[in-house]
C-alpha positions as CSV (number, residue, x, y, z in Angstrom):
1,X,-6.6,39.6,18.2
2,X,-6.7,35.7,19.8
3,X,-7.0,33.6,17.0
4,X,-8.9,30.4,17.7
5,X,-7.8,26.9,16.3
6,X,-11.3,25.6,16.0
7,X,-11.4,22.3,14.5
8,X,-13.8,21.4,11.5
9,X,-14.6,18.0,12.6
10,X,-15.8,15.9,10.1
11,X,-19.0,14.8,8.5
12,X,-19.9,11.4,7.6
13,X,-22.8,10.7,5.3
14,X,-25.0,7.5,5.7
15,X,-24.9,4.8,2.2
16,X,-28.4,5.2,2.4
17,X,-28.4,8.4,1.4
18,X,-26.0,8.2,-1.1
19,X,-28.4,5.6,-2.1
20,X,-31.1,7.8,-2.6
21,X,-29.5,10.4,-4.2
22,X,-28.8,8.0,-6.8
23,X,-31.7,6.4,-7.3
24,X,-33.9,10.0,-7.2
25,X,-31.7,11.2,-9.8
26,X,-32.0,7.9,-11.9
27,X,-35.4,7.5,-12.0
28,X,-35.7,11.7,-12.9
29,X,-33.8,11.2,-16.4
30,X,-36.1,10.5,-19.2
31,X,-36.4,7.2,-20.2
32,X,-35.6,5.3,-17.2
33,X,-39.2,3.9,-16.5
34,X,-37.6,2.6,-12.7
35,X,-35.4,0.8,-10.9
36,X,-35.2,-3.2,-10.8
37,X,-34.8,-5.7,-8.5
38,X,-30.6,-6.3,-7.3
39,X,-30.3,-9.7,-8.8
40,X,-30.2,-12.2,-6.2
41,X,-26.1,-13.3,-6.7
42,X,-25.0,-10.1,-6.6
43,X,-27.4,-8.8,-3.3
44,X,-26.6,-11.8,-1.3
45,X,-22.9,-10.7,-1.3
46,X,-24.3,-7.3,0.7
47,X,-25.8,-8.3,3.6
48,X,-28.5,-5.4,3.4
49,X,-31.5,-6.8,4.0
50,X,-34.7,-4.4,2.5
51,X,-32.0,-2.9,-0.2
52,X,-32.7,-5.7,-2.5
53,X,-35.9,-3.8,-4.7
54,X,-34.2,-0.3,-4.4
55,X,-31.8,-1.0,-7.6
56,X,-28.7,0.6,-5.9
57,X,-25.1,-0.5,-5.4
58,X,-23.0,1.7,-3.3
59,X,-19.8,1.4,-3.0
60,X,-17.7,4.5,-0.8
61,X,-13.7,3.9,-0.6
62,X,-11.8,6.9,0.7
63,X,-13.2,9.9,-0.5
64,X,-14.7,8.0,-4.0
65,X,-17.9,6.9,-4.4
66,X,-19.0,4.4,-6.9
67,X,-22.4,3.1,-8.1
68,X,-24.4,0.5,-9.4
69,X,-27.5,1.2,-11.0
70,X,-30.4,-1.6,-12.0
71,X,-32.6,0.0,-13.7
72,X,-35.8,-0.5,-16.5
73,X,-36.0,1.7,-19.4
74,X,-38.9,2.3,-21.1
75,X,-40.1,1.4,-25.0
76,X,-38.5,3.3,-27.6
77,X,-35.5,5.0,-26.0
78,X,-31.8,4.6,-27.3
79,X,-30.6,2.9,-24.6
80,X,-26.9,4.0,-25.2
81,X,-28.0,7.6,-24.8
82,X,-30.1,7.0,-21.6
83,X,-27.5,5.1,-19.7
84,X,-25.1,8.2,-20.6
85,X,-27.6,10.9,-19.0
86,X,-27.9,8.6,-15.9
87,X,-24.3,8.4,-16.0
88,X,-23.9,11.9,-16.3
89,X,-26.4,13.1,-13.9
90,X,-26.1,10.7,-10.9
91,X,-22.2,12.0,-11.2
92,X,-23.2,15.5,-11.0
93,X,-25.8,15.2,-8.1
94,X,-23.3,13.3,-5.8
95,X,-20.5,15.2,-7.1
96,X,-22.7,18.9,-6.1
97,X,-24.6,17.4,-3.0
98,X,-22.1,15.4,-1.2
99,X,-18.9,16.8,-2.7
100,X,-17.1,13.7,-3.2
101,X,-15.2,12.4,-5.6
102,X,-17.0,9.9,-8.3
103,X,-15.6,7.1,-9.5
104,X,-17.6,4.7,-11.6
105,X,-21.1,5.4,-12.3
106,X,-22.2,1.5,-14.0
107,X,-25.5,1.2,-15.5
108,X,-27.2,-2.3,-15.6
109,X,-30.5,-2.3,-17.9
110,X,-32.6,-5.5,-16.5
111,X,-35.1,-4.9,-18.6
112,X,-37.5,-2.5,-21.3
113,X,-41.2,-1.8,-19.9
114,X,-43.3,-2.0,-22.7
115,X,-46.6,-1.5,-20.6
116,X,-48.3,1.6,-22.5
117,X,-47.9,4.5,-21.1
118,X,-50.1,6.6,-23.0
């Protein structure tokens, strides 16, 4: 039998759709109401023009990816608890969709909607 040395190649995943993993899986937990605006210091330091309302740092070293999350919680959550399942569950869905490794997962509440939402 001829074995064959195929190689694997190798697959490269765009930051935008890390990006949208991310902010998909953030705005799906309960309590988050929806992402906020990149405040402006921090978005001028990116270069990505059209990124700035999507609420979504990326950051990808090696195999590690790392996040940013700007995001508006609703009225009467525990904001602790909240920040932990987005934590959590932004980790597992690039962790189980991508397969990377995940660094740091950081959470950054801008603000509480307190529109009714009854």
């Amino acid at each position: 039998m001829l074995e064959q040395n195929v190689s694997q190649g190798k697959t490269t995943i765009a930051a935008d759709v890390i990006e949208t993993i991310a902010r998909l899986t953030t705005v799906s937990v309960p309590g988050v109401s929806r992402m906020s605006r990149i405040p402006a210091p921090i978005f001028k330091s990116l270069f990505r023009r059209g990124q700035i309302d999507q609420g979504v740092v990326v950051d990808v070293t090696e195999d590690t990816v790392s996040a940013d999350l700007y995001v508006i919680l609703n009225r009467d959550v525990n904001i602790q608890e909240v920040s932990r399942n987005v934590q959590a569950e932004v980790a597992r869905a690039l962790s189980e969709m991508i397969g990377m490794r995940v660094g740091s997962i950081n959470i950054h509440v801008e603000d509480i909607d307190y529109l009714k939402t009854e």
